[in-house]
ZARO-771961 format. One record per residue: x, y, z of N, C-alpha, C in turn; residue number from 1. Coordinates in Angstrom, 2 decimals, always signed. Layout:
ZAZA|n_px|n_py|n_pz|ca_px|ca_py|ca_pz|c_px|c_py|c_pz|nr
ZAZA|X|Y|Z|X|Y|Z|X|Y|Z|NUM
...
% end
This chain:
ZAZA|n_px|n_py|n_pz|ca_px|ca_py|ca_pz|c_px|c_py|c_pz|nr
ZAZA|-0.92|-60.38|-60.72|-2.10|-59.59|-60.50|-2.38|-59.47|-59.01|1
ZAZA|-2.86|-58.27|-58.80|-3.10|-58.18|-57.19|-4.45|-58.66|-56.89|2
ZAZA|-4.38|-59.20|-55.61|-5.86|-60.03|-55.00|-6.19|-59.30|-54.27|3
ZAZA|-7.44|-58.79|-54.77|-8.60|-57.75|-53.87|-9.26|-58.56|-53.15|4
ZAZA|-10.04|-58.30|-52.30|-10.82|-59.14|-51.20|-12.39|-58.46|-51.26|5
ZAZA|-13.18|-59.45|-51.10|-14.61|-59.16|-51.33|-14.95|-59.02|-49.90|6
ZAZA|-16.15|-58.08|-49.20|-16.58|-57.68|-48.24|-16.62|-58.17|-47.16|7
ZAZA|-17.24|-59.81|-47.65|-16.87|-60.95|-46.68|-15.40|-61.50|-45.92|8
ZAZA|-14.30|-61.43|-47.26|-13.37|-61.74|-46.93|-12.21|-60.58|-46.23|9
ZAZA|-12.75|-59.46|-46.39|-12.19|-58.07|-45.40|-12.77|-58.69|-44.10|10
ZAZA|-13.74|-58.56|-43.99|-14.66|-59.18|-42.68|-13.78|-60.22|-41.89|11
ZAZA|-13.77|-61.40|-42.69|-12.68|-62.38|-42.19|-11.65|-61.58|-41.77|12
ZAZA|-10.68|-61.34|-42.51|-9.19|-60.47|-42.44|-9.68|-59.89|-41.25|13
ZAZA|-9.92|-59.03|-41.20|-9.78|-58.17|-39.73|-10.50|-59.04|-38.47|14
ZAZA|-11.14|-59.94|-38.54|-11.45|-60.14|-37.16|-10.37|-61.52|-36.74|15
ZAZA|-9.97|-62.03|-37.94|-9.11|-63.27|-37.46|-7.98|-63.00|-37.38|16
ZAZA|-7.07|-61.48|-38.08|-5.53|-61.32|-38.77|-5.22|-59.67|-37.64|17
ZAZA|-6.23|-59.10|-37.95|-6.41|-57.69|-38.06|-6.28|-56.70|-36.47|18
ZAZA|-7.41|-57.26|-36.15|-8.13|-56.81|-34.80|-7.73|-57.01|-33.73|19
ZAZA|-6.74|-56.64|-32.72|-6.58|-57.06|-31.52|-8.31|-57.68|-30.39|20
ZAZA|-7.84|-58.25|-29.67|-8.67|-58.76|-29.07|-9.92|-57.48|-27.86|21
ZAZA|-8.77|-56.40|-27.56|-9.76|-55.16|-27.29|-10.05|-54.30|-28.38|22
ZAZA|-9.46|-54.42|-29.09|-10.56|-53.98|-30.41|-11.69|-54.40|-30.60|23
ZAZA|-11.52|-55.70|-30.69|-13.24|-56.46|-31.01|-14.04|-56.21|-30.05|24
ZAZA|-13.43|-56.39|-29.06|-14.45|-56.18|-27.96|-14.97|-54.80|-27.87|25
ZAZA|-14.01|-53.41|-27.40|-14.22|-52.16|-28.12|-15.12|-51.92|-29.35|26
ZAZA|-15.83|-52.67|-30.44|-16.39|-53.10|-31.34|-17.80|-53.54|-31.38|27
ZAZA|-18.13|-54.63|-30.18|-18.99|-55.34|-30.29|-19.68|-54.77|-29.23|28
ZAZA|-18.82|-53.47|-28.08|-20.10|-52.83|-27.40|-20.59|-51.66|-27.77|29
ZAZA|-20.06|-51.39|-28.79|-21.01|-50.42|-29.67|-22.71|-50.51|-29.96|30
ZAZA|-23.84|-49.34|-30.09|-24.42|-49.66|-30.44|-24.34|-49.73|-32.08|31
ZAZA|-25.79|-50.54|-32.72|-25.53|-50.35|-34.29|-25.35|-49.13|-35.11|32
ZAZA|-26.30|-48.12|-34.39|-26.18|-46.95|-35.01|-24.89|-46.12|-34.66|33
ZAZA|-24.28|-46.27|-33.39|-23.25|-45.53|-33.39|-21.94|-45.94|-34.19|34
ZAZA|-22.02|-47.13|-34.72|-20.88|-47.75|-36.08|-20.09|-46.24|-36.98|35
ZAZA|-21.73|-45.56|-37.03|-21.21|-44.16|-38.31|-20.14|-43.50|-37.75|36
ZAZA|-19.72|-43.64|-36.49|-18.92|-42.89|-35.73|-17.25|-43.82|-36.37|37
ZAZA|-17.23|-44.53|-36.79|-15.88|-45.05|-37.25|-15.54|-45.25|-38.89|38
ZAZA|-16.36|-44.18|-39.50|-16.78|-43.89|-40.75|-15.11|-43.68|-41.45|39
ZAZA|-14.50|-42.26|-40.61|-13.50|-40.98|-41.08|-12.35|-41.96|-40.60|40
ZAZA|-11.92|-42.57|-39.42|-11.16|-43.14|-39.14|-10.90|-44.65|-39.34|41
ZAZA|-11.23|-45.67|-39.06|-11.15|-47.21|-39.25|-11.92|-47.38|-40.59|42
ZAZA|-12.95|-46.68|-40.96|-13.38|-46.89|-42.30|-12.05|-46.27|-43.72|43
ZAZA|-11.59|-45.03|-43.02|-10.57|-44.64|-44.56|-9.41|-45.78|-43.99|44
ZAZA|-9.44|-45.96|-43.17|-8.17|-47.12|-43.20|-8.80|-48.75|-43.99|45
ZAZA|-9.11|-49.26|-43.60|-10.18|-50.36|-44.28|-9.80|-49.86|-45.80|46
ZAZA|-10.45|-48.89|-46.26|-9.95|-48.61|-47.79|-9.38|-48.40|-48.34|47
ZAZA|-8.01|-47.62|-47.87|-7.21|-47.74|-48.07|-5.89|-49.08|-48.02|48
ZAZA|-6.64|-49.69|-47.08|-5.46|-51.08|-46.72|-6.10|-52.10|-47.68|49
ZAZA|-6.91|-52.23|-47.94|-8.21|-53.16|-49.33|-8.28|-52.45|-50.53|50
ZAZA|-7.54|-51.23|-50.45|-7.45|-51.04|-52.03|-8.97|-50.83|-52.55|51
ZAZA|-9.97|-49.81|-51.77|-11.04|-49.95|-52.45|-11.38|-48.90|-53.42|52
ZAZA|-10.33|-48.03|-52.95|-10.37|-46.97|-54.36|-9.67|-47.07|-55.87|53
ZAZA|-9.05|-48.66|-55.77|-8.51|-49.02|-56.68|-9.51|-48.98|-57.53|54
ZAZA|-9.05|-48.67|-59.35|-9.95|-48.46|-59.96|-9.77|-50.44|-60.70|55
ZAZA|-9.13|-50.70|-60.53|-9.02|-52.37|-60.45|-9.28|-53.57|-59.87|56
ZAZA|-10.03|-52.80|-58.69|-10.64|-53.75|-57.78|-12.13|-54.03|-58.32|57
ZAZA|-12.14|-55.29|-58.65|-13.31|-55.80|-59.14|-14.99|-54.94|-58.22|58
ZAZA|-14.33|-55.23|-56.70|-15.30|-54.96|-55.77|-16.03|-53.96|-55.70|59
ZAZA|-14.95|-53.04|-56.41|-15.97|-51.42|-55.75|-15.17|-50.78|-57.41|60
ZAZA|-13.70|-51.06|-58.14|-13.47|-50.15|-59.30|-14.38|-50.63|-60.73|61
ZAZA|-14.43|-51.47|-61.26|-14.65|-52.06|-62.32|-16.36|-52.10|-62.48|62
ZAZA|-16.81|-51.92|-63.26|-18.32|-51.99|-63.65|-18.89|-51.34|-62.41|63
ZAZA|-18.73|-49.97|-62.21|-19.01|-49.22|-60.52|-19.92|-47.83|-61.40|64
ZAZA|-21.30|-48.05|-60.82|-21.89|-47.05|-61.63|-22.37|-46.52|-60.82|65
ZAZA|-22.27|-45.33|-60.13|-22.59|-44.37|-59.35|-24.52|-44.26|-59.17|66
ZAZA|-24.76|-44.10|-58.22|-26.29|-44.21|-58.00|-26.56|-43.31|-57.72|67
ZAZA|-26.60|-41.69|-57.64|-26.55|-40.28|-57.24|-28.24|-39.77|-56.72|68
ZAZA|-28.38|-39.62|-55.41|-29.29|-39.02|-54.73|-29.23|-37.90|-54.28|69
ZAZA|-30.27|-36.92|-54.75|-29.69|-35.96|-53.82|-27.99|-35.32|-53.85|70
ZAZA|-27.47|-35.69|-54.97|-25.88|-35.31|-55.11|-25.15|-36.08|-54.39|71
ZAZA|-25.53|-37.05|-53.95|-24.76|-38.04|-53.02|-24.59|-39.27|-53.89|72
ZAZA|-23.44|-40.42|-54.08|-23.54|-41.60|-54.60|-24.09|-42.33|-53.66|73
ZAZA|-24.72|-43.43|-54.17|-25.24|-44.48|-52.90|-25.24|-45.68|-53.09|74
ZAZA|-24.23|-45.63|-54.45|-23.92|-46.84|-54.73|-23.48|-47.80|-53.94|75
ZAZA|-23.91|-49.24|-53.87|-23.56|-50.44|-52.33|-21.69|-50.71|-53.56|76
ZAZA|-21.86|-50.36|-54.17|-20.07|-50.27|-54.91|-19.38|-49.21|-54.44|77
ZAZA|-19.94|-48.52|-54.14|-18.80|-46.89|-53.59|-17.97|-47.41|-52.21|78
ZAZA|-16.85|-46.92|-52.33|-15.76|-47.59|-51.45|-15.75|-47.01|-49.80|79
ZAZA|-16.85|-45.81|-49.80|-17.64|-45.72|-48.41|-18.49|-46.77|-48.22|80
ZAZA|-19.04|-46.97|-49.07|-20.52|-47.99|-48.90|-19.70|-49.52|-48.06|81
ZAZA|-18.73|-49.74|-48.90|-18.03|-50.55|-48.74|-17.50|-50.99|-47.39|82
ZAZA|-16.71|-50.43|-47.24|-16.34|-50.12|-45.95|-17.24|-49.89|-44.49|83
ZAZA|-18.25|-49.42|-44.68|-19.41|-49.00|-43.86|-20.03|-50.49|-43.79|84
ZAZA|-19.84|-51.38|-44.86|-20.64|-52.91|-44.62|-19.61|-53.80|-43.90|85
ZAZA|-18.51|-53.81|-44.14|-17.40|-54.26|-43.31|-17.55|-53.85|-42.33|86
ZAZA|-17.49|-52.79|-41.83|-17.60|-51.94|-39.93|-18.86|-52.77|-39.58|87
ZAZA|-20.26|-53.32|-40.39|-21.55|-53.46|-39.81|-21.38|-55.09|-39.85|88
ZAZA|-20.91|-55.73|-40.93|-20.84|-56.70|-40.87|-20.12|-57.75|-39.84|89
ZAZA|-18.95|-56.78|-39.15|-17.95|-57.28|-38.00|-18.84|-57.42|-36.82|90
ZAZA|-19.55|-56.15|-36.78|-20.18|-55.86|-35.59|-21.29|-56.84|-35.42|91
ZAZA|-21.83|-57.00|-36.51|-22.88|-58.19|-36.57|-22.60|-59.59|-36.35|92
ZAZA|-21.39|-60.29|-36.69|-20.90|-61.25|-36.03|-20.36|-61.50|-34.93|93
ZAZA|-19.62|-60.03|-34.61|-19.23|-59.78|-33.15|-20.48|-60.38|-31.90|94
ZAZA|-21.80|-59.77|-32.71|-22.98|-59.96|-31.73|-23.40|-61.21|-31.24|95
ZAZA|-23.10|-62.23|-31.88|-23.54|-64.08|-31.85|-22.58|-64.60|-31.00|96
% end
């Protein structure tokens, strides 16, 4: 069976395995809001390399019920959502 990784443990992965050292840094002088800016690029990679469109990934495929606003999902399971907490969550440890 393949091992998906939960938000936290992407988090781990890329800042300890992943990330060159000017990456992070490139990373951590971001402001928070400008994160959305690595949405199309480092975010479809993130999901694609984590398998978050797997429909087998516990994390974001399996029991994933769409939350639709406005015609938008906003589900914290949608494999944007996903990904977008990984980009915030790096950056947020980056900050300490």
């Amino acid at each position: 069976m393949e091992e998906f990784k939960s938000t936290e443990q992407i988090i781990e992965d890329l800042l300890l395995y992943q990330l060159s050292e000017s990456d992070k840094n490139q990373l951590k002088g971001m402001t928070e809001k400008d994160l959305i800016v690595l949405h199309h690029n480092f975010g479809q990679w993130i999901r694609n390399h984590y398998k978050l469109w797997d429909m087998n990934n516990p994390y974001t495929g399996l029991n994933y019920e769409p939350v639709i606003i406005e015609g938008v999902d906003c589900s914290e399971k949608h494999p944007d959502a996903v990904s977008m907490a990984v980009i915030e969550g790096m950056w947020k440890k980056l900050q300490t």
